[in-house]
ZAVO-153620 format. One line per field, with one value per residue (C-alpha): chain; x, y negated, z negated. Coordinates in pm, 1 decimal. Layout:
residues N
chaine = [A:...]
xx = [X:...]
yy = [Y:...]
zz = [Z:...]
This chain:
residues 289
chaine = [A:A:A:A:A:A:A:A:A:A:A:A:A:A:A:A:A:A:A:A:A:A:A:A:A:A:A:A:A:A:A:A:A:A:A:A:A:A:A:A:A:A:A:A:A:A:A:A:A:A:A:A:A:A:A:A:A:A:A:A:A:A:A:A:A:A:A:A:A:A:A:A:A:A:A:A:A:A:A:A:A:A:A:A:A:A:A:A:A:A:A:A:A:A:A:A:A:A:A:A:A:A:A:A:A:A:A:A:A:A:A:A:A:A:A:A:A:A:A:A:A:A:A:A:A:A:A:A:A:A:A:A:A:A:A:A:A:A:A:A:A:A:A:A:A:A:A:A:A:A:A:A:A:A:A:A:A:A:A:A:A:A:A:A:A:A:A:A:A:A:A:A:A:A:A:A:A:A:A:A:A:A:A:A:A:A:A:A:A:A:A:A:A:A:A:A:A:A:A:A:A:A:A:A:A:A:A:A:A:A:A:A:A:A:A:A:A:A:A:A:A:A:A:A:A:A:A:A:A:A:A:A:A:A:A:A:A:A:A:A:A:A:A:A:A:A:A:A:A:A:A:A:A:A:A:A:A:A:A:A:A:A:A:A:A:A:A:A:A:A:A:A:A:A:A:A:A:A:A:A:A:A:A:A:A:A:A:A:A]
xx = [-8692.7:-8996.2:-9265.7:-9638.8:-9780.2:-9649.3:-9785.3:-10088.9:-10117.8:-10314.1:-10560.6:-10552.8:-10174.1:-10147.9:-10354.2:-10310.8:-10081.1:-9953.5:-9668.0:-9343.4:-9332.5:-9058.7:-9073.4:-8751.0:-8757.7:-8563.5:-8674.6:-8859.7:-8891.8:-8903.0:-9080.4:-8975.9:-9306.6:-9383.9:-9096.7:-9276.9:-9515.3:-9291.5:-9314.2:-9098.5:-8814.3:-8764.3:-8636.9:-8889.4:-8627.1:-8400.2:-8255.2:-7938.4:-7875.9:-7695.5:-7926.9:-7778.1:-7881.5:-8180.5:-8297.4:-8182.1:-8367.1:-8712.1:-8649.1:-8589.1:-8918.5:-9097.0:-8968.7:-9056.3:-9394.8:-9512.2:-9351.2:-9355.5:-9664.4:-9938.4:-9758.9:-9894.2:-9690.9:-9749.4:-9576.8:-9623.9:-9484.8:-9440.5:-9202.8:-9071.1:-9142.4:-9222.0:-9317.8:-9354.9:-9522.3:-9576.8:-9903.1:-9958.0:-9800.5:-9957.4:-10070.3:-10428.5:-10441.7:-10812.8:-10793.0:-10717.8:-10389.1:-10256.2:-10280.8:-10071.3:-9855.5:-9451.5:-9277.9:-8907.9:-8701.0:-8370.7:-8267.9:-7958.9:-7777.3:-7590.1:-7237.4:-7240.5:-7076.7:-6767.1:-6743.6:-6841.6:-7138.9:-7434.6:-7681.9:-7997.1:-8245.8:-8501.9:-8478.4:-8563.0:-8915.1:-8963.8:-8886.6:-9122.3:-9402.3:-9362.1:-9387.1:-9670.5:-9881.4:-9760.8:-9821.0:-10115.2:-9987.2:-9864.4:-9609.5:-9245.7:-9166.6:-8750.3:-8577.0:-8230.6:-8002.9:-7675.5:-7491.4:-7167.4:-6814.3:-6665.5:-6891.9:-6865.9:-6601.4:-6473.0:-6696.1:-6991.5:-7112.8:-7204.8:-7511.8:-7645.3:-7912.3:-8035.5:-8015.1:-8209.4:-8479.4:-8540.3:-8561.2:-8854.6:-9048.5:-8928.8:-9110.1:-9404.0:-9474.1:-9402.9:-9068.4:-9069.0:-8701.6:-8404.2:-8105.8:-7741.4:-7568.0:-7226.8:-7097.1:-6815.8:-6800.4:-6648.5:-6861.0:-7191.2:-7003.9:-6937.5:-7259.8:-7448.7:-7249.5:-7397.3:-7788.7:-8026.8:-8136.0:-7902.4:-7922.0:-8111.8:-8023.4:-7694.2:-7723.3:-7422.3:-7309.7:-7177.7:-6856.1:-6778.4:-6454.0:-6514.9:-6701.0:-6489.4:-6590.5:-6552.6:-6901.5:-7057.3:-6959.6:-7049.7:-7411.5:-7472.8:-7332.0:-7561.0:-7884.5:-7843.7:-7972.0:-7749.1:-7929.3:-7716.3:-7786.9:-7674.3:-7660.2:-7420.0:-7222.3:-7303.8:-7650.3:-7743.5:-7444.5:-7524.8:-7434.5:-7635.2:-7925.0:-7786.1:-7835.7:-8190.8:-8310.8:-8134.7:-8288.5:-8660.9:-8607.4:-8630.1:-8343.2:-8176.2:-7850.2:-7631.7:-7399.1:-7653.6:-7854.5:-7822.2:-8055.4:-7854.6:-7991.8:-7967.0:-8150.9:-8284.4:-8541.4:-8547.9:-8873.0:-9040.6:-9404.8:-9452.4:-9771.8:-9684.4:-9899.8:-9881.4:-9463.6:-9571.3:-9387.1:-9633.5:-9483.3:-9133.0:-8956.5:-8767.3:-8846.0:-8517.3:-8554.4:-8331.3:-8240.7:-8093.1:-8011.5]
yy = [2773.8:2669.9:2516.3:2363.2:2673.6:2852.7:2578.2:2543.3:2164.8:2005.4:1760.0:1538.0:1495.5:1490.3:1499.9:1832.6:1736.0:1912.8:1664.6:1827.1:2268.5:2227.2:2089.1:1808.2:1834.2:1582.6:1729.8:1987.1:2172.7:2508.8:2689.9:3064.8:3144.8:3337.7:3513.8:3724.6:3856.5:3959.3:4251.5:4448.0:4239.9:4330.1:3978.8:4055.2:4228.1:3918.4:3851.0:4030.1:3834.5:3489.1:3201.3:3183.1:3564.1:3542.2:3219.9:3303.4:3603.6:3435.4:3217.1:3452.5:3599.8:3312.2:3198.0:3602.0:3583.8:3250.6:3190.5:3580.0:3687.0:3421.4:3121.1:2895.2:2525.5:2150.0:1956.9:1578.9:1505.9:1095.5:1179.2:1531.9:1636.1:2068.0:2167.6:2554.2:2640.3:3004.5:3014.8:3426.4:3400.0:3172.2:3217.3:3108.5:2936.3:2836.7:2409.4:2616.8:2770.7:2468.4:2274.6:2512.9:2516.1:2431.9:2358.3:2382.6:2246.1:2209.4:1985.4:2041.0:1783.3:1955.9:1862.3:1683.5:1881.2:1673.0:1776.1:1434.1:1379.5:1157.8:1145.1:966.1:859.3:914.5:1307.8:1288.2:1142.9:1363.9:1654.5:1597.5:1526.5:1852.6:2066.1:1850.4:1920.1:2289.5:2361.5:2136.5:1966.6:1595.1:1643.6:1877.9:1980.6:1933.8:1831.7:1919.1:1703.0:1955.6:1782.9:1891.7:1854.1:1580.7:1379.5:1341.1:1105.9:989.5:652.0:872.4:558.4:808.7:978.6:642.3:539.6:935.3:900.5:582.8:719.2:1044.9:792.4:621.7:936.1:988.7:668.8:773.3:1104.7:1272.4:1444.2:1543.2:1654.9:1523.4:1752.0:1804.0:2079.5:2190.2:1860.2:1826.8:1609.0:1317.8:1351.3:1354.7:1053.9:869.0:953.0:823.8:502.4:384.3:527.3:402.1:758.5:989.8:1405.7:1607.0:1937.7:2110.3:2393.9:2636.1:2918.9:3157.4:3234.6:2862.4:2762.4:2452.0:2604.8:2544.5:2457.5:2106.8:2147.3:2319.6:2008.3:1745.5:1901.3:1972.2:1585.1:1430.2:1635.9:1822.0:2162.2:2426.2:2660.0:2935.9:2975.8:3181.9:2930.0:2965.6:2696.0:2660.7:2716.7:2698.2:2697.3:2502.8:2779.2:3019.7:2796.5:2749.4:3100.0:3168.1:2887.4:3013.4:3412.9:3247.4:3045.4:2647.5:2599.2:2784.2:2882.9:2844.3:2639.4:2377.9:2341.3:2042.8:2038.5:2021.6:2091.9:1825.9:1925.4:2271.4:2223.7:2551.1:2595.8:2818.4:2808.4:2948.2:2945.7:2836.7:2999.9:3309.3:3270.4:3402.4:3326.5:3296.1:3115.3:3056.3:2951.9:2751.3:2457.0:2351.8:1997.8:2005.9:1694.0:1604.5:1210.2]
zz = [-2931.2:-3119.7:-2848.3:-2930.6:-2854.5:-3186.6:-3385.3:-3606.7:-3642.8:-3959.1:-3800.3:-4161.8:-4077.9:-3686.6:-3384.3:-3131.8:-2824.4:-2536.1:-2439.4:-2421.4:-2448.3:-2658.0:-3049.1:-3127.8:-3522.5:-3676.4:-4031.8:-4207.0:-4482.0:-4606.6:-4892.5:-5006.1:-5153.8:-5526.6:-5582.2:-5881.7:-5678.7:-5377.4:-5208.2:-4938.9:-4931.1:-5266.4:-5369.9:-5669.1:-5895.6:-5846.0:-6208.7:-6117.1:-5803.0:-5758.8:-5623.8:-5281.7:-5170.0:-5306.0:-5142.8:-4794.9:-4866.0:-4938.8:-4672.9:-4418.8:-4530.0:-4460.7:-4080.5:-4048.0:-4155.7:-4118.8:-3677.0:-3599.7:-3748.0:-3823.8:-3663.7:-3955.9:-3980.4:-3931.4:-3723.7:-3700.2:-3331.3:-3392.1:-3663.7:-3529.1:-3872.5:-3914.3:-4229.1:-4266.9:-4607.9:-4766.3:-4941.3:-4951.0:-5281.2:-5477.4:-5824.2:-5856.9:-6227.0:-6416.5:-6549.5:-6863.9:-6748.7:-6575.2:-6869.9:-7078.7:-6734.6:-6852.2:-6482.3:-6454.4:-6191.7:-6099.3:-5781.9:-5571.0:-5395.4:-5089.2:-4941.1:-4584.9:-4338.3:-4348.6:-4711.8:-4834.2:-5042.6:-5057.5:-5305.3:-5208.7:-5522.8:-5247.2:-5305.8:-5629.5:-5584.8:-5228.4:-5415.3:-5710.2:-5462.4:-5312.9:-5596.8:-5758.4:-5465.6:-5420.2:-5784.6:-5841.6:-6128.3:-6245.2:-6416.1:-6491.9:-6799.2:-6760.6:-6449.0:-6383.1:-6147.7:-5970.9:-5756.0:-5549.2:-5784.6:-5572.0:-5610.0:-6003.8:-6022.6:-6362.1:-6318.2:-6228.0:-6007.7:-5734.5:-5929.4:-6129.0:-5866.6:-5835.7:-6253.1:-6244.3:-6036.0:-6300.4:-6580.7:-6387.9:-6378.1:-6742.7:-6835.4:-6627.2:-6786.8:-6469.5:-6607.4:-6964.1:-7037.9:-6802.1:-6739.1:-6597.8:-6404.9:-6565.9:-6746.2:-6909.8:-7204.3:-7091.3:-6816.1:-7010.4:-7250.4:-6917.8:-6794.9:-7102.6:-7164.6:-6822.9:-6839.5:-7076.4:-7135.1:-7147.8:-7039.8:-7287.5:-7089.3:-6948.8:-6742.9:-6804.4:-6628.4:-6883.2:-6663.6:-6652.7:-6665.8:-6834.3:-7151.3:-7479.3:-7791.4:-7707.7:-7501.0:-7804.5:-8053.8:-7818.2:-7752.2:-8134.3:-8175.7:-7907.7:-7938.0:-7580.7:-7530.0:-7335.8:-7092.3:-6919.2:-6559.8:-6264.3:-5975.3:-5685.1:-5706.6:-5296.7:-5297.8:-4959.6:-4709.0:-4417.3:-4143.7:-4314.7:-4283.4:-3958.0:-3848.6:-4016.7:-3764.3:-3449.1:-3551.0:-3586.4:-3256.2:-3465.1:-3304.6:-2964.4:-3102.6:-3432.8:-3220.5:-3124.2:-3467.1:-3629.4:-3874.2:-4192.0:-4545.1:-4766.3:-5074.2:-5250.8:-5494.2:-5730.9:-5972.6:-6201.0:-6420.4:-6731.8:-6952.0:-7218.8:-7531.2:-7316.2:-7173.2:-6896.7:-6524.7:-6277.9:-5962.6:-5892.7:-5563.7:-5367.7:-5127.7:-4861.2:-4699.3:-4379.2:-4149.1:-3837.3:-3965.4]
């Protein structure tokens, strides 16, 4: 189990204490590191490998590095928030570079355990904070919104507030480009009718079931660029996680986690007169509420 004593604490964020030897985390959150410039996991050469390997991969490089070796977190006891970042990877960009920076991101909305889903508008703007200040920059240049099957319902009232929120961030000049995961075209038509801006992107997975040339018209018609992608469709299964905590000692057994992911924030940087990639990664944000 993770106790104070294998914890670095930030003293801009928390003050040290030495109440209880054991940690309650009611939240935290993860971040995989710079997958281009990984190493001996070999996670590097990961173009042929669906998302869902290849994150639990990076992650379970960081809780091995980061709480075995260097013990480097923050934890924030008055909210029982842990927050375990992976810096050995960063790229180090000039003001020249990050100017010419072009960040991608893609957020995923995970399925409750009860196979219900919730979609919070609140991850939107948590998960843009995070990768401004991991990144260093102000802005994305496209932001794509997955979100679990069931909860696209024909009305699409389920995803409108989590919609809403990307268009504010649209009109701030935080997010450039706003984007879908696998829409159909009634969906993006039903989708549309009810937004006052509608997707520009749709993320495809070229073994789709759904592509046709229906999906072809209707993005020629509206103006909406297709981008394949290799996503698992379940990204980040909660057990999984589950396990990677009990291993590392966050939590003392798979049975008794319950720290649930609720969101995976995937992201890549390219410079753009150069193309390029210099970071890409994941963050996880896990909860017990």
């Amino acid at each position: 189990m993770l106790t104070t004593a294998s914890l670095n604490y930030s003293e801009s964020r928390t003050s040290r204490t030495k109440a209880a030897p054991v940690c309650p985390i009611k939240k935290c959150l993860l971040y995989s590191g710079n997958l281009m410039n990984a190493g001996a996991s070999g996670i590097r050469n990961s173009a042929l490998r669906r998302s869902q390997d290849e994150l639990i991969s990076s992650l379970d490089e960081t809780l091995k590095v980061f709480l075995r070796e260097q013990g480097s977190c923050f934890y924030i006891p008055e909210d029982e928030y842990l927050e375990i970042p992976d810096t050995r990877r960063m790229s180090q960009l000039d003001d020249e570079d990050l100017d010419e920076l072009d960040v991608s991101v893609k957020l995923f909305y995970l399925p409750e355990l009860n196979g219900t889903s919730h979609l919070p508008a609140s991850y939107v703007s948590e998960s843009l904070e995070h990768i401004k200040r991991h990144l260093g920059v102000d802005h994305v240049h496209d932001y794509v919104l997955s979100v679990p099957e069931n909860s696209l319902q024909e009305d699409m009232n389920d995803i409108i507030p989590a919609w809403n929120e990307i268009e504010h961030f649209h009109r701030e000049g935080v997010i450039q480009f706003l984007g879908v995961n696998e829409f159909t075209p009634s969906q993006l038509s039903s989708l549309s009718k009810k937004v006052q801006i509608p997707p520009q992107i749709n993320h495809m997975d070229p073994n789709s079931s759904i592509i046709s040339d229906d999906v072809f018209d209707y993005a020629a018609t509206n103006n909406i660029k297709l981008l394949t992608h290799h996503d698992s469709a379940d990204i980040l299964p909660a057990e999984r996680f589950s396990a990677l905590l009990a291993k590392y000692g966050i939590v003392s057994s798979v049975e008794e986690a319950k720290l649930t992911p609720r969101w995976v924030l995937k992201y890549s940087s390219v410079i753009r007169n150069r193309g390029i990639i210099v970071n890409k990664g994941y963050i996880v944000s896990a909860s017990s509420y």
